[in-house]
N, C-alpha and C positions, 0 to 999 in steps of 0.2 A: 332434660332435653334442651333446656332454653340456653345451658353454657355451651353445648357439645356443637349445638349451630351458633353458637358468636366464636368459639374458639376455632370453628371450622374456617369462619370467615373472614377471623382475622391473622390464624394459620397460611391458609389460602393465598390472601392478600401480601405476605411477608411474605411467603416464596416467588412469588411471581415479582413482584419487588426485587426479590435477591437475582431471579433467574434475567431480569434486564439488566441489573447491576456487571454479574459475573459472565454471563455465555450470552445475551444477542445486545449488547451497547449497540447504540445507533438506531434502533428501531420505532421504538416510543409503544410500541401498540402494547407490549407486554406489561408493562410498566405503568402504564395509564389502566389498564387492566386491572392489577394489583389495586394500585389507590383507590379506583371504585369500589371491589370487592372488601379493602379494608373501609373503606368509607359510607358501605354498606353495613359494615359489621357494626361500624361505630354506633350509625343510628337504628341498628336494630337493639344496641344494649339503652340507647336513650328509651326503646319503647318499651323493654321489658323490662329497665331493671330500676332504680329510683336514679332520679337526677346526681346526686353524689358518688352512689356506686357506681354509674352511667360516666362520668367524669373521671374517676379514678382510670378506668376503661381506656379513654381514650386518651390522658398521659401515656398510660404502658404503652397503646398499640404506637403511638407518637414518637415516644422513645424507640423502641423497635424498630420501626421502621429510619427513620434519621441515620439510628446507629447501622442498618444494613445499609445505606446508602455510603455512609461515610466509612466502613469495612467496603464495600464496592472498592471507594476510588483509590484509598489507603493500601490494599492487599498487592497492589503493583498488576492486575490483571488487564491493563489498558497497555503496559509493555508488551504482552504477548501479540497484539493486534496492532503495535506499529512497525515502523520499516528500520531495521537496525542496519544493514548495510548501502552502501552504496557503490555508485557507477562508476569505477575506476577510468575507462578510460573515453574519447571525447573524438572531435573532428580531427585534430589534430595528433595524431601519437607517435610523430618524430619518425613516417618510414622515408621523408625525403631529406631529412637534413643533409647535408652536404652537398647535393645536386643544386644544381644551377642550369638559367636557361643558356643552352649555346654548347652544352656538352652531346659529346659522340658517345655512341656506342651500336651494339649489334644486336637484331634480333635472331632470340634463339626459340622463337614459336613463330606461328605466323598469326600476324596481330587481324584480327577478323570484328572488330576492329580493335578489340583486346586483345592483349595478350602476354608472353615475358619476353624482355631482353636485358643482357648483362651490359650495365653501365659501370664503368669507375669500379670493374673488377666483384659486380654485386649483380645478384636477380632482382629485378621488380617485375612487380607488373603496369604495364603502358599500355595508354590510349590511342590509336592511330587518329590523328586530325583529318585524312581524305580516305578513310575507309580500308581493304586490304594492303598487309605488306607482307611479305612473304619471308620465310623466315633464313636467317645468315643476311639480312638486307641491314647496309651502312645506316642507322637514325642519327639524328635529332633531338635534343629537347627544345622543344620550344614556347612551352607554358607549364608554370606546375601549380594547381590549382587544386585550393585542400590538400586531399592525398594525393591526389591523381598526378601519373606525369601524363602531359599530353607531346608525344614526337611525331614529327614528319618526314 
């Protein structure tokens, strides 16, 4: 009975070990869990079993557990939980190049105070600076700020 409860407890203790290693990183509570139940186990072979064998004990459960730690970081299971891609594109992604302030063009919605007009033989869409323009009305550019055109 006296191996079936230390091997229980230092069984116990190695999976929960493992199980913060592989499926909850970041937690601590599981993990800290383990070490007590293994470190339970340890000092229940120091009270049952003679100081030697008790020591042999807790080498094995020492190695064991080290080696599940370092099977943890080694197995690449921390790739699964990072961020492999990234953000293509940003404030800037090139929809006004070639516009300039002081350019004509027409609207072909009516800007509410958004809305489209074809400049330089292209759609965008523009911001009205004083609110309604109706749409087939002569614009303006006259600020372009980030993406935005702003016409009047």
């Amino acid at each position: 009975m006296t191996i079936f409860v230390l091997s229980s407890l230092l069984i116990i203790g190695l999976i929960l070990l493992l199980a913060e290693v592989l499926f909850v990183p970041g937690t601590t509570i599981v993990g800290i869990l383990g070490m007590i139940v293994s470190l339970a186990g340890i000092a229940y072979a120091f009270i049952s079993f003679e100081p030697e064998v008790a020591w042999w004990i807790t080498g094995i459960a020492v190695i064991l557990n080290v080696a599940a730690i370092i099977y943890g970081f080694s197995s690449g299971v921390w790739n699964r939980f990072s961020l492999k891609s990234e953000i293509k594109g940003g404030t800037f992604d090139g929809r006004t190049e070639g516009l300039q302030v002081g350019m004509p063009g027409r609207t072909i919605s009516d800007l509410k105070p958004v809305g489209k007009a074809m400049i330089d033989d292209k759609i965008y869409e523009v911001r009205s600076s004083g609110g309604f323009i109706s749409v087939g009305t002569e614009i303006t550019i006259i600020k372009i700020e980030n993406n935005t055109i702003i016409v009047n």
